[in-house]
Residue frames as a rotation matrix with the C-alpha (Angstrom) as fourth column:
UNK 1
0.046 0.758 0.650 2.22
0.938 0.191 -0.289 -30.05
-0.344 0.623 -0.702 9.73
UNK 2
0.920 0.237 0.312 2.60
0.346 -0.865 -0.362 -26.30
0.184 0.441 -0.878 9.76
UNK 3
-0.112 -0.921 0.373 5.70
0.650 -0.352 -0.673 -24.16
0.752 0.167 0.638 9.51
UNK 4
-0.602 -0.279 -0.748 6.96
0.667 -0.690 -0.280 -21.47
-0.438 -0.668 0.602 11.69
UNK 5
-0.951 0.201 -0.234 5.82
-0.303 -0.755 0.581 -18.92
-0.059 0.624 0.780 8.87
UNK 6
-0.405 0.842 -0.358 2.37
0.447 0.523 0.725 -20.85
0.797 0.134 -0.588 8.34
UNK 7
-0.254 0.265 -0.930 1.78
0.965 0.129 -0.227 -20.26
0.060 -0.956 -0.288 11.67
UNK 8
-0.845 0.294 -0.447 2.41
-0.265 -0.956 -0.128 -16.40
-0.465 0.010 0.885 11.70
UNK 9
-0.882 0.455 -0.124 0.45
-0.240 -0.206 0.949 -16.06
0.406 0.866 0.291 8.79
UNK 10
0.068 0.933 -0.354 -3.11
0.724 0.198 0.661 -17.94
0.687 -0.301 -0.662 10.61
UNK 11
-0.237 0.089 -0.967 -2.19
0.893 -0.373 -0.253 -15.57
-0.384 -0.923 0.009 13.63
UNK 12
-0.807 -0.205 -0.554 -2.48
0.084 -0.968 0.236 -12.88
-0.585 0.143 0.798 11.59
UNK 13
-0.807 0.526 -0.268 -5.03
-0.424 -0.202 0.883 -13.87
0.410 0.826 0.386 9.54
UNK 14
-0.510 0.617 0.600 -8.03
-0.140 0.629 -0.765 -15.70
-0.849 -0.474 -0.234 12.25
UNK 15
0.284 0.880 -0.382 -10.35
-0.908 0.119 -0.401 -15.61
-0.307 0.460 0.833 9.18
UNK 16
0.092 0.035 -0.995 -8.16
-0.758 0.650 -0.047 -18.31
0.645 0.759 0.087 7.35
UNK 17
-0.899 -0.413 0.145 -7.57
-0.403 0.654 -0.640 -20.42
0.169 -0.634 -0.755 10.54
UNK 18
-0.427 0.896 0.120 -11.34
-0.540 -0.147 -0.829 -20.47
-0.725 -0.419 0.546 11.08
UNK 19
0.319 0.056 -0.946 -11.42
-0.894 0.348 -0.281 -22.12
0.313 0.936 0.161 7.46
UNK 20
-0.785 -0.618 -0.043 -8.69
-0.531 0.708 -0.465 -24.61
0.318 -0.342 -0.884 8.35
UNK 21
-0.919 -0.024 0.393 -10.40
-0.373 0.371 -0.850 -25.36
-0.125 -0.928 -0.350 11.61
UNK 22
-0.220 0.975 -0.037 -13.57
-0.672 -0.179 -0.718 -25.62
-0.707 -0.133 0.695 9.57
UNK 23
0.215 -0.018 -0.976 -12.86
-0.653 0.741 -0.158 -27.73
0.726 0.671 0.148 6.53
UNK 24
-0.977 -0.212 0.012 -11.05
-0.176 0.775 -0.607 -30.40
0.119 -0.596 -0.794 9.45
UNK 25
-0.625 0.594 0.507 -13.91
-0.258 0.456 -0.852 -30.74
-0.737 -0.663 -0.131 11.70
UNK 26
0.002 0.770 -0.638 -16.28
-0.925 -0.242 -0.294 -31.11
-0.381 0.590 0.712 8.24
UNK 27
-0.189 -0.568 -0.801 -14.00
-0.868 0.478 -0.133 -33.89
0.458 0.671 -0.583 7.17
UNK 28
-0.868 -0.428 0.251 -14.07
-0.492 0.673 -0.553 -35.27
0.068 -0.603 -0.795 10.65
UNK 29
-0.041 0.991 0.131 -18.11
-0.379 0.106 -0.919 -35.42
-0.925 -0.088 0.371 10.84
UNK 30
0.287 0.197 -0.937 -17.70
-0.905 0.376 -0.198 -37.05
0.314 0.905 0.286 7.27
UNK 31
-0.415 -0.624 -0.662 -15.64
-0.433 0.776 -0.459 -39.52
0.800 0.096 -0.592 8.42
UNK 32
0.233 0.546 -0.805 -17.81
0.227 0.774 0.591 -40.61
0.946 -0.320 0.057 11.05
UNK 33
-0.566 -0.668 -0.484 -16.26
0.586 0.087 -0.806 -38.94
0.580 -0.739 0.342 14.26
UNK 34
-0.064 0.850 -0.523 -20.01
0.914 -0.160 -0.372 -37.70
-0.400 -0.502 -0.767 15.40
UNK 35
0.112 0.704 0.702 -21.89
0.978 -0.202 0.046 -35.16
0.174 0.681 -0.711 14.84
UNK 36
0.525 -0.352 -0.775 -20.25
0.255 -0.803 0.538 -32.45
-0.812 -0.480 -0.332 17.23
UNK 37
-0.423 -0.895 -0.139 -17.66
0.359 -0.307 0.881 -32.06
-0.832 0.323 0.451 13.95
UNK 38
-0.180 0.711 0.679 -19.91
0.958 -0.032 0.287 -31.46
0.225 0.702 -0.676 11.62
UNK 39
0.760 0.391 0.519 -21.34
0.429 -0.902 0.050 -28.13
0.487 0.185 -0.853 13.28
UNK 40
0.532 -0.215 -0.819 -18.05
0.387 -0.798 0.462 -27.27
-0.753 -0.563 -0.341 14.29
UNK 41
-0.494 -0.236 0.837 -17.22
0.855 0.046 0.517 -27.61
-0.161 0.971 0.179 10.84
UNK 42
-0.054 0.706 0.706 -19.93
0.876 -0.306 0.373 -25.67
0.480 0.638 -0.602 9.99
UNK 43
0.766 -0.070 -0.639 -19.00
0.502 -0.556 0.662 -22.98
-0.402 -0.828 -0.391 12.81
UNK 44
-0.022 -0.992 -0.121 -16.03
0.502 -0.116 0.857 -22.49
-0.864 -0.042 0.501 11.62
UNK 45
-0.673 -0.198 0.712 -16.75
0.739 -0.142 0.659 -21.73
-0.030 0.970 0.242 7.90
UNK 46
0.472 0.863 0.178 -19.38
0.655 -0.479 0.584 -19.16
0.590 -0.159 -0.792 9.19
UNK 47
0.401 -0.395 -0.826 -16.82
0.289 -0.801 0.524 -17.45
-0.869 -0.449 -0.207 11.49
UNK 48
-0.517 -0.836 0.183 -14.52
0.503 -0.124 0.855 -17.46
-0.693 0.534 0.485 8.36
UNK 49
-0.283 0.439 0.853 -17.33
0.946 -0.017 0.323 -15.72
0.157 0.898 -0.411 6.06
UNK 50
0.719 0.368 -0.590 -18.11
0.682 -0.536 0.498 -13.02
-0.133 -0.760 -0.636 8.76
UNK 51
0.140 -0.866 -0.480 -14.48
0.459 -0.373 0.806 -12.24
-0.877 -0.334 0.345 8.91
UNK 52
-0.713 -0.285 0.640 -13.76
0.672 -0.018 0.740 -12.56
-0.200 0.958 0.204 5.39
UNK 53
0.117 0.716 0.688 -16.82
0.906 -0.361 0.222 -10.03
0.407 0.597 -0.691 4.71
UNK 54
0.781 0.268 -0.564 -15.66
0.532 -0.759 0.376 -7.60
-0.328 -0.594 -0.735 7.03
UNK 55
-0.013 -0.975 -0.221 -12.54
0.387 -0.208 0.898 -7.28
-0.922 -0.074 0.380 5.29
UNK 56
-0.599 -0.500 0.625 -13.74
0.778 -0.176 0.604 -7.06
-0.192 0.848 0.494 2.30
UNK 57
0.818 0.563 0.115 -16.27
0.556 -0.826 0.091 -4.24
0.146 -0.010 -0.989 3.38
UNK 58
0.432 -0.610 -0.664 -12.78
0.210 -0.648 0.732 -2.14
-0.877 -0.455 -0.152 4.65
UNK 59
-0.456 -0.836 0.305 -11.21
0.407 0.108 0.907 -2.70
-0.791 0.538 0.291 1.53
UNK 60
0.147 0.753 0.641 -14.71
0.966 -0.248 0.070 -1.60
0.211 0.610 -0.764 -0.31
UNK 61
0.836 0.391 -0.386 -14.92
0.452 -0.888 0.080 1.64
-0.312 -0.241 -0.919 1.94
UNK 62
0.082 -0.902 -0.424 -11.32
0.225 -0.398 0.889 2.44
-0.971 -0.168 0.170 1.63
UNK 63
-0.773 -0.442 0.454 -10.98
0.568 -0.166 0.806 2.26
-0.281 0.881 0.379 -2.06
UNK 64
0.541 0.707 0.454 -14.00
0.755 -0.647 0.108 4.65
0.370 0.284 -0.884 -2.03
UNK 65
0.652 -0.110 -0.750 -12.13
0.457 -0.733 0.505 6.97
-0.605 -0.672 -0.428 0.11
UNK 66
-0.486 -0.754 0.442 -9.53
0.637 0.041 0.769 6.81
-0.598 0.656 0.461 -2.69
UNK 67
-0.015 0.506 0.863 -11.98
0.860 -0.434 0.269 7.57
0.510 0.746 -0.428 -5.51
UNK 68
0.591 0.791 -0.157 -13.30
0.788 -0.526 0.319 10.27
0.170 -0.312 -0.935 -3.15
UNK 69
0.479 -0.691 -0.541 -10.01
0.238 -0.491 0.838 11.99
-0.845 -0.530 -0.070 -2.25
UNK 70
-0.524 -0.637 0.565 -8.52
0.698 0.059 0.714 11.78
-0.488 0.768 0.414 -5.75
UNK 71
-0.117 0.417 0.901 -11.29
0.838 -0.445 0.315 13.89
0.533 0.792 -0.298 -7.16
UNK 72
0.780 0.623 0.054 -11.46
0.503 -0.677 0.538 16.18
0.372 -0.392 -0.841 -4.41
UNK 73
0.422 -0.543 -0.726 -7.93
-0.102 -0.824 0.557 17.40
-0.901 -0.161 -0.404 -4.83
UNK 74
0.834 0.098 -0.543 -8.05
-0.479 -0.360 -0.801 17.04
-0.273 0.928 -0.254 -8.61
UNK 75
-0.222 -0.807 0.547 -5.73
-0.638 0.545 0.544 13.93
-0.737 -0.228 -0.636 -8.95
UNK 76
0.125 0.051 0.991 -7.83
0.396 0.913 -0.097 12.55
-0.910 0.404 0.094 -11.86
UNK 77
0.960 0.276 -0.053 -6.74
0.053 -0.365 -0.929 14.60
-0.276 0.889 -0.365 -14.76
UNK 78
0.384 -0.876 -0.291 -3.45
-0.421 -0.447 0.789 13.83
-0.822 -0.181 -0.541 -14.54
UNK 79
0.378 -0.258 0.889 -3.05
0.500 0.865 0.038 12.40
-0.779 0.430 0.456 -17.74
UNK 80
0.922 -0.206 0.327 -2.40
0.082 -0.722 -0.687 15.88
0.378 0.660 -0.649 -20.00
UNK 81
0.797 -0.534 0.283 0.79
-0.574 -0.521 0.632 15.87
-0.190 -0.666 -0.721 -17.61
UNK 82
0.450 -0.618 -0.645 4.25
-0.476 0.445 -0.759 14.76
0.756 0.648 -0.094 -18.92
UNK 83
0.278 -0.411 -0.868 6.83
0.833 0.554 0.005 13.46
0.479 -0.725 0.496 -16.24
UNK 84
-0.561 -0.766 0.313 8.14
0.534 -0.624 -0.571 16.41
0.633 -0.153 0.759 -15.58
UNK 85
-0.531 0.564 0.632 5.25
-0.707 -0.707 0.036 18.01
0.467 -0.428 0.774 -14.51
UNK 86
0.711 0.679 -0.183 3.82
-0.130 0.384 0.914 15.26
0.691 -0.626 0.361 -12.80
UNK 87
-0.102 -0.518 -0.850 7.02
0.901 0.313 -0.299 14.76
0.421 -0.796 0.435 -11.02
UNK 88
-0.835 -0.164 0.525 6.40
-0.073 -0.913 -0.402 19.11
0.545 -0.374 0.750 -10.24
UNK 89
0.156 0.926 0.342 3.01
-0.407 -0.255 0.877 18.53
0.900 -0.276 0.337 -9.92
UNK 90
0.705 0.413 -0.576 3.73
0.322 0.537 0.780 16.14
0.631 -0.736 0.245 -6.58
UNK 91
-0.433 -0.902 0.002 6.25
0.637 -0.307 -0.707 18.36
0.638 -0.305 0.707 -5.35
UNK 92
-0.443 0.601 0.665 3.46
-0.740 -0.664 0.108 21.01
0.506 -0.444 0.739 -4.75
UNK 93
0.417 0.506 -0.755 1.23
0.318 0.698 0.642 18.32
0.852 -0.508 0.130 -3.36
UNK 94
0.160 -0.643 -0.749 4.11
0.915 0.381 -0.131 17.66
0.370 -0.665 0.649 -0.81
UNK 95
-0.896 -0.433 -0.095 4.78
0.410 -0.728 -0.549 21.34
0.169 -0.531 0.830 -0.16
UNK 96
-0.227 0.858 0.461 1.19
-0.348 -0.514 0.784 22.12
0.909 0.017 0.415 0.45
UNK 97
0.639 0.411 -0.650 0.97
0.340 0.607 0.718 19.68
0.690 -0.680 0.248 3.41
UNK 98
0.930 -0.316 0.189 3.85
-0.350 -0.603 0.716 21.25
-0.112 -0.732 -0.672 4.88
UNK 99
0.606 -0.729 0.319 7.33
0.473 0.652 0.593 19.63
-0.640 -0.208 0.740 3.35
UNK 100
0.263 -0.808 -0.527 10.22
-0.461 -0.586 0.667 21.19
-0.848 0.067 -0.526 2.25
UNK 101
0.622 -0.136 0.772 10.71
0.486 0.839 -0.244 19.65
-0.615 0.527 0.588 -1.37
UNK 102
0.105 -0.476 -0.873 13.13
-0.759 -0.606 0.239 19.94
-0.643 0.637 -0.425 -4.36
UNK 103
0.976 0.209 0.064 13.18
-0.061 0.542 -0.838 18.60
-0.210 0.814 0.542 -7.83
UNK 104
-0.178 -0.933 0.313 16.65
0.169 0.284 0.944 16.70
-0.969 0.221 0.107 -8.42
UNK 105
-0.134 -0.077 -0.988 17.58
-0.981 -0.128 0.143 17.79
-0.138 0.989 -0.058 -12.53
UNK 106
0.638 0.350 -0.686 16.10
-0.756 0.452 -0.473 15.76
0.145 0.821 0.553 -15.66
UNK 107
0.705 -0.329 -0.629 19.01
-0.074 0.847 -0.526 13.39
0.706 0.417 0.573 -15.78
UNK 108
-0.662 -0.745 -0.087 21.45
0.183 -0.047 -0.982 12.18
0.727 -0.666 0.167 -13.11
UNK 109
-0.002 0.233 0.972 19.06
-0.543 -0.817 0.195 12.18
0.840 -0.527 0.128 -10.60
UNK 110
-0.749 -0.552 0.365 20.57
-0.613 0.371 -0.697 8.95
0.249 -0.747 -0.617 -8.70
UNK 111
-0.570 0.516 -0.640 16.98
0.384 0.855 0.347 7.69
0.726 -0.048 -0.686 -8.41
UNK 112
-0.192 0.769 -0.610 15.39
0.763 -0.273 -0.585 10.22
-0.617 -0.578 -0.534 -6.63
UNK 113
-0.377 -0.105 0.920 13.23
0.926 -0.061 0.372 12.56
0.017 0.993 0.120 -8.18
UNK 114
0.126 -0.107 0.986 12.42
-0.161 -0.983 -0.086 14.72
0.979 -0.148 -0.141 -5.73
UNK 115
-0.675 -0.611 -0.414 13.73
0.315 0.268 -0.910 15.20
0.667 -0.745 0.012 -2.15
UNK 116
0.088 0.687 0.721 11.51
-0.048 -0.720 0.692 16.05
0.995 -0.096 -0.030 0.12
UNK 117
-0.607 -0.641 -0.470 11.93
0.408 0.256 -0.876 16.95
0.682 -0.723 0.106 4.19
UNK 118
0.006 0.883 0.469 9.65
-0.399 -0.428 0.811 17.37
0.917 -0.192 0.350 7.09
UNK 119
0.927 0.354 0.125 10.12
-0.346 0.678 0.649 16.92
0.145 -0.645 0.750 10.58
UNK 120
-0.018 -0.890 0.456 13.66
-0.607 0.372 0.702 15.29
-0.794 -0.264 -0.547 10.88
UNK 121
0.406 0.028 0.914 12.66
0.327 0.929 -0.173 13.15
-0.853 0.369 0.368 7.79
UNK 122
-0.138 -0.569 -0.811 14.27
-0.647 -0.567 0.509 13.13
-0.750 0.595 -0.290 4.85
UNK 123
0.421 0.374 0.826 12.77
0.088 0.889 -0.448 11.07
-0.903 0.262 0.342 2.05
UNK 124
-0.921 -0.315 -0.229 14.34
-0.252 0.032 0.967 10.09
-0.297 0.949 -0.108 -1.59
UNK 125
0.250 0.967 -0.051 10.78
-0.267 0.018 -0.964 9.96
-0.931 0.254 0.262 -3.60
UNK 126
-0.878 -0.231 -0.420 10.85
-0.379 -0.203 0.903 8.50
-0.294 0.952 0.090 -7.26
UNK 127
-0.018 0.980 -0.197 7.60
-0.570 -0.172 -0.804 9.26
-0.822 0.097 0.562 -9.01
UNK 128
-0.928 -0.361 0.088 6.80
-0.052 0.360 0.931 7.59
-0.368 0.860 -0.353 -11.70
UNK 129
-0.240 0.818 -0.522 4.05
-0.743 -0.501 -0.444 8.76
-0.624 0.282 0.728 -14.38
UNK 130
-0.985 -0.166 -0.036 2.66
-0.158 0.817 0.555 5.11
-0.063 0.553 -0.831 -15.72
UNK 131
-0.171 0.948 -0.268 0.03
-0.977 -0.128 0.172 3.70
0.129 0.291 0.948 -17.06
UNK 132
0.286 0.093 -0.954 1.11
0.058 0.992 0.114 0.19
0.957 -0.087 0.278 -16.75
UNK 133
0.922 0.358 -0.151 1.89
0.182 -0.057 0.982 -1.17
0.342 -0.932 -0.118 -13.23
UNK 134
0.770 -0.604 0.204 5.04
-0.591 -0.796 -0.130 -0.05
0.242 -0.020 -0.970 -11.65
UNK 135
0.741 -0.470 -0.480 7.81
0.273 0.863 -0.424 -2.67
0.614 0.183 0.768 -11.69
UNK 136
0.649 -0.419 -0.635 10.19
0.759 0.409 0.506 -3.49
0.047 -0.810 0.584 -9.03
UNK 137
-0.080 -0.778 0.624 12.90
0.925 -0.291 -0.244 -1.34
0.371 0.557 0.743 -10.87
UNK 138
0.061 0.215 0.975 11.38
-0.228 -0.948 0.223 2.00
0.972 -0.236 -0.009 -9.40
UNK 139
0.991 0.048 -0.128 11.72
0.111 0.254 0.961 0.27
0.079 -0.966 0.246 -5.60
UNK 140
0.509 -0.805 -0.306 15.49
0.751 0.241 0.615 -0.06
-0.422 -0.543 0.727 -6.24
UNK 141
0.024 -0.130 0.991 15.76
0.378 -0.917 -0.129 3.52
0.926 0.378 0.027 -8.17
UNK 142
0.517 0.662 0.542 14.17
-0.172 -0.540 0.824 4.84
0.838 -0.520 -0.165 -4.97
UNK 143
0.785 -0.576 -0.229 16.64
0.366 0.133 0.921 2.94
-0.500 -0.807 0.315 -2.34
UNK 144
-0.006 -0.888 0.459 19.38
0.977 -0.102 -0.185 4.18
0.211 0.448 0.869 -4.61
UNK 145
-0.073 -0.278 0.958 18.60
0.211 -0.943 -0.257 7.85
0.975 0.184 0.127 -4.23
UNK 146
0.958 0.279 0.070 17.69
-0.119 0.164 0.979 7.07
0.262 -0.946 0.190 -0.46
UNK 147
0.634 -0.734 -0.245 21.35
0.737 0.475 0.481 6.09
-0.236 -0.486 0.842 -0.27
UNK 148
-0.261 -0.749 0.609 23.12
0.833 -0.493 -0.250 8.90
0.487 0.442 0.753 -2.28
UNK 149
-0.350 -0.011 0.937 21.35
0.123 -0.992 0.034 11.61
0.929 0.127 0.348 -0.97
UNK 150
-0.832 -0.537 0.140 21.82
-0.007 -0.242 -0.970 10.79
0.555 -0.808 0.197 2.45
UNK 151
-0.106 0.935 0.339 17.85
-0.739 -0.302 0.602 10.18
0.665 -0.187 0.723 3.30
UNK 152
-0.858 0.042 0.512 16.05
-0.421 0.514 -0.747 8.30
-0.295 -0.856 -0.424 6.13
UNK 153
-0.296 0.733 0.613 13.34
0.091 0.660 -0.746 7.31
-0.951 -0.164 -0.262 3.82
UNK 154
-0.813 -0.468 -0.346 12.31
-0.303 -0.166 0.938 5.90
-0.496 0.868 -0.007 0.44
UNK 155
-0.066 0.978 0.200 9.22
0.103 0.206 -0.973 6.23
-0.992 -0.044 -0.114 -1.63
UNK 156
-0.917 -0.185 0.352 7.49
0.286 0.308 0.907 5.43
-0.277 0.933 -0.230 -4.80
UNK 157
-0.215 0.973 -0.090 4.75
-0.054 -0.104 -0.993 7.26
-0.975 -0.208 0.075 -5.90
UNK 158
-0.938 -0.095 0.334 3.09
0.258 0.455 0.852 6.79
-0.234 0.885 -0.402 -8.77
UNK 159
-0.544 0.709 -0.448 0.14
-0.829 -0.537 0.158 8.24
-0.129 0.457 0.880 -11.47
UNK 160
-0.154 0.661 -0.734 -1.49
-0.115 0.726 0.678 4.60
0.981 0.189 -0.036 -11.82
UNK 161
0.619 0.773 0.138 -3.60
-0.645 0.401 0.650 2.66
0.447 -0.492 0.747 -9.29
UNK 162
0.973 0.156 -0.169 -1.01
-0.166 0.985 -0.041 -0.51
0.160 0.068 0.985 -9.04
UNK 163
-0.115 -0.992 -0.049 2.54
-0.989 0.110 0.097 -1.82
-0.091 0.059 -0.994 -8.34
UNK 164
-0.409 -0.868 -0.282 4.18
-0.769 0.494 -0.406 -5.04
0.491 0.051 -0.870 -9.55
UNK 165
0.861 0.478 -0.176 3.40
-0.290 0.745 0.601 -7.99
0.418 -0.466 0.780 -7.33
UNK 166
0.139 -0.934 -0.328 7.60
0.938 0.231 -0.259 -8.15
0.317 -0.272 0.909 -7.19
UNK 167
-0.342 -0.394 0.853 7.49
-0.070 -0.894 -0.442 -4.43
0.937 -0.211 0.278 -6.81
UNK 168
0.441 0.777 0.450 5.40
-0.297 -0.347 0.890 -5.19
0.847 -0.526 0.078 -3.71
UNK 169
0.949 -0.288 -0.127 7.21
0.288 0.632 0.720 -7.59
-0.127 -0.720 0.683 -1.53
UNK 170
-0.141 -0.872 0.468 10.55
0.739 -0.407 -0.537 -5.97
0.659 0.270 0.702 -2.99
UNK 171
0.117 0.459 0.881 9.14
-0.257 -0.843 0.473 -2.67
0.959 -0.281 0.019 -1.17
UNK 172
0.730 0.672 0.125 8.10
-0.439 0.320 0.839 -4.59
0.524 -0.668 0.529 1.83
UNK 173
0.717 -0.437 -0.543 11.02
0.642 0.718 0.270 -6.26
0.272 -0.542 0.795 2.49
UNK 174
0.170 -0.351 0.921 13.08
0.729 -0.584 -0.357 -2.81
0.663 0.732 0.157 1.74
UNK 175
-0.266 0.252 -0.930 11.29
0.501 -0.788 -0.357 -0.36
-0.823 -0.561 0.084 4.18
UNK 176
-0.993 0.016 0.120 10.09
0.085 -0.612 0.786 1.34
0.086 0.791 0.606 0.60
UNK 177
-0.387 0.889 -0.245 6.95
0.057 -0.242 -0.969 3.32
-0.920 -0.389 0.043 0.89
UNK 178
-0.846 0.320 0.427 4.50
0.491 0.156 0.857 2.44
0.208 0.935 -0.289 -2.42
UNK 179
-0.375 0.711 -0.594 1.99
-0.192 -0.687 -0.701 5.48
-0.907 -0.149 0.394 -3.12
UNK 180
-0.328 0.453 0.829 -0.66
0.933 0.016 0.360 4.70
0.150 0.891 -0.428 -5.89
UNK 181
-0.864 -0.036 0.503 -2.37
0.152 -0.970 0.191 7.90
0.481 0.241 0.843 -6.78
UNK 182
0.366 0.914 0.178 -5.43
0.068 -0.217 0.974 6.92
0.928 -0.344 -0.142 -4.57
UNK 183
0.695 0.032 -0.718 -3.30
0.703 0.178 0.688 6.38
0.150 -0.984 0.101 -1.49
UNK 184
-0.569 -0.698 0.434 -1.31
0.760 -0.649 -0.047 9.05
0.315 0.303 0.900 -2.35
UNK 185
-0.388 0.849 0.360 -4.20
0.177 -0.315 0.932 10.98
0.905 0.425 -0.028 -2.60
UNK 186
0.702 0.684 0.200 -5.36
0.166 -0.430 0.887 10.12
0.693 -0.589 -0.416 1.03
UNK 187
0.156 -0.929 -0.335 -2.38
0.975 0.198 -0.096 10.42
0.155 -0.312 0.937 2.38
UNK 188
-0.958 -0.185 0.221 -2.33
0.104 -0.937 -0.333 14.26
0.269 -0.296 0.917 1.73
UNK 189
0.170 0.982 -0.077 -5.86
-0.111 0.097 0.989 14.31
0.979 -0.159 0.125 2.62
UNK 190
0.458 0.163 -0.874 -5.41
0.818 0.309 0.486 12.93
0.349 -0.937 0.008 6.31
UNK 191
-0.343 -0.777 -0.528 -2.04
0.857 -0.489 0.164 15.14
-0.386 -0.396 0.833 6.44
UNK 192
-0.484 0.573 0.661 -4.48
-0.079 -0.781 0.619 18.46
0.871 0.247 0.423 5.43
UNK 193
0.410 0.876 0.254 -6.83
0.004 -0.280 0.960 17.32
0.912 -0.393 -0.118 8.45
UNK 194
0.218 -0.608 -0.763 -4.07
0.897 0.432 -0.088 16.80
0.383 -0.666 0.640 10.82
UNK 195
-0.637 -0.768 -0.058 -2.95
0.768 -0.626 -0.136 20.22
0.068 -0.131 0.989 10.10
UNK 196
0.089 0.921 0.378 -6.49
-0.030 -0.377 0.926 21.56
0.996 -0.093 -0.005 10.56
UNK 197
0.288 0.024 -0.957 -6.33
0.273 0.956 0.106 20.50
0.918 -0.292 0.269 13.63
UNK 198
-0.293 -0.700 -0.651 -3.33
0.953 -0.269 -0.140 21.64
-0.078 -0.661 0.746 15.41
């Protein structure tokens, strides 16, 4: 009835198995197989609302943390900025937290647009300054300069909010790190309080 993959996918997810396990037993207690299916029916679609609300309360707080981090290192005015300078502007970012960066030249740059190193890493970074979402094409820019210039890691950051739906799972299957400008955003944030810290 279910697949290998199916499976994963409820193990990872209990909220939708709880669904499943709740629509069945609803059916069964329709169909006449006593009342015990019914309220685990009804159990079930109550664990699965719980869950489901707790997730989407993380996913509320987080994208506040976004909003909250983006304005509090001045990440929402970044529209007066061409590429160039947005591709400088996240260089500083990156060398403010503590990484070793360089801007690869205007043209010819293999797909990375800046390099940036920290730590034994070496990352190929291609930024892109969009308004629309970012399309796959910047995932395999990014593994391209990840290969030429000899890096151990490839990222996409980006001035909008959004990537692709193919840019995602393209990414994902990759090892390509996708930075909107809010997780960007807390990203240096955390890596500011880390270095507080130490």
């Amino acid at each position: 009835m279910f697949s290998k993959k199916d499976l994963k996918f409820l193990m990872n997810n209990p909220e939708y198995f709880a669904l499943i396990a709740g629509i069945i037993g609803l059916i069964l207690g329709y169909l006449k197989y006593g009342v015990v299916f019914y309220i685990l029916g009804a159990l079930g679609i109550v664990v699965f609302g719980v869950l489901e609300s707790r997730i989407l309360y993380r996913l509320y707080i987080r994208e506040q943390q976004k909003k909250k981090a983006i304005i509090k290192l001045k990440l929402n005015n970044l529209d007066k900025m061409n590429g160039y300078q947005f591709e400088e502007f996240i260089a500083q970012c990156l060398n403010s937290i503590g990484y070793k960066t360089e801007v690869t030249k205007k043209s010819g740059d293999y797909g990375a647009d800046i390099i940036a190193q920290k730590q034994g890493a070496k990352i190929a970074i291609q930024v892109k300054h969009y308004s629309n979402k970012v399309e796959y094409k910047a995932v395999q820019q990014a593994l391209s300069g990840k290969s030429y210039y000899g890096c151990n890691e490839a990222w996409v950051v980006t001035s909008n909010h959004d990537f692709t739906r193919q840019a995602k799972l393209g990414a994902s299957k990759l090892g390509v790190k996708l930075f909107p400008i809010g997780e960007f955003a807390l990203f240096l944030e955390q890596s500011q309080k880390k270095s507080n810290y130490k």
